[in-house]
C-alpha positions, 0 to 999 in steps of 0.5 A: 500500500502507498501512501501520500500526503497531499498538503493544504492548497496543492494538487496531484495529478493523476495520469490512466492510460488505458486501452479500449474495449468498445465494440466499435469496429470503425476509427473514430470521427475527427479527420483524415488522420484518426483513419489510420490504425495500429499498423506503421505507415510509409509516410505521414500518419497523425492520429489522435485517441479521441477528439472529442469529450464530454466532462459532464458538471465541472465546478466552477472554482475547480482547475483541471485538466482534458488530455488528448493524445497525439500519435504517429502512426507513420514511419517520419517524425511529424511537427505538431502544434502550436495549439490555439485555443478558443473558449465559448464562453470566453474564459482566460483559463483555457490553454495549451503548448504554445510551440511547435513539437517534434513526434518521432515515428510510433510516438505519441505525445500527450495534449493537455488542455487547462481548465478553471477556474471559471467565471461563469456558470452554464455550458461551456466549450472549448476547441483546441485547434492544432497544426501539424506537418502530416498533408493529410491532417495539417489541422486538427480541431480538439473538442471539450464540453462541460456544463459550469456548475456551483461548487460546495460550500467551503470547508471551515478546518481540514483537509478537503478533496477536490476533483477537477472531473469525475465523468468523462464521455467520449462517445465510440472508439474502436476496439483496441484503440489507445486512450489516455486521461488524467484526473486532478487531486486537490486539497483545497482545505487548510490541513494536509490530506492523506491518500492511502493506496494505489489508484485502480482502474475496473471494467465496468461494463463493455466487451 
């Protein structure tokens, strides 16, 4: 069993990379690029492990993350980014690589996009648009949707767990393909907060 102590106003960010199950038999929507699969490719060959999220209720003092992940399927390296990022309604808060990155062939690299703390309540979206060098894909439009929500009273003494996200929908995605997401802890209390044992990842419904 470990342990970890996550201090007054800190946060730990915890990284799942799992792999899909679903019984979809197609590549997901999003482009040229997500057409490719498992099998390297002669030239050029951008894909991503979804393009598309629903976070579901987010709480609006909350500060998290979306993370989508690049892959090179192809046998060149491919130039990926800078990432522009637009927010309906608009928030300063969401943000990503500002340079361009170089994804070496059978890489991936992983997209995160910041979120919160937020202004105002309501749906939100936000689309992250992302050059790369592939011809086939040389623009990717990366979406996030959540609705705002009201966050719990504060806490008057101790420590107070906080997640950036509890739900994440990501519609259809093929059969063995490669999915990545990491979930932000927080401690938003004054007393350090205490976390006992590994994070556990279950199956709970699919193929």
């Amino acid at each position: 069993m470990s342990i970890k102590q996550l201090w007054a106003g800190a946060a730990l960010l915890v990284a799942l990379g799992v792999l899909a199950t679903a019984c979809a038999s197609e590549p997901p929507a999003g482009g040229a690029s997500t057409t490719t699969t498992t099998t390297s490719r002669k030239g050029a060959a951008l894909a991503f492990d979804k393009t598309r999220v629903n976070l579901g209720n987010v709480e609006q003092d909350s500060q998290g993350v979306a993370t989508f992940l690049a892959i090179n399927y192809g046998a060149l390296p491919i130039s990926l980014g800078p990432v522009e990022v637009v927010s309906a309604p608009a928030e300063a808060s969401g943000k990503s690589f500002q340079v361009a990155v170089s994804l070496g062939p059978t890489k991936v690299y992983p997209v995160p996009i910041a979120l919160g703390p937020f202004t105002q309540l309501g749906p939100h979206r936000v689309q992250a648009k992302l050059a790369s060098s592939d011809p086939k894909a040389p623009a990717t439009t990366l979406t996030v949707d959540y609705m705002v929500v009201e966050g719990p009273a504060q806490v008057a003494k101790g420590p107070r767990l906080r997640l950036d996200k509890q739900f994440i929908d990501i519609g259809e995605v093929p059969y063995d393909w490669p999915l990545y997401e990491q979930f932000t802890l927080r401690n938003d209390g004054d007393a350090a907060l205490v976390l006992a044992g590994t994070p556990s990842l279950r199956t709970e419904l699919g193929c």
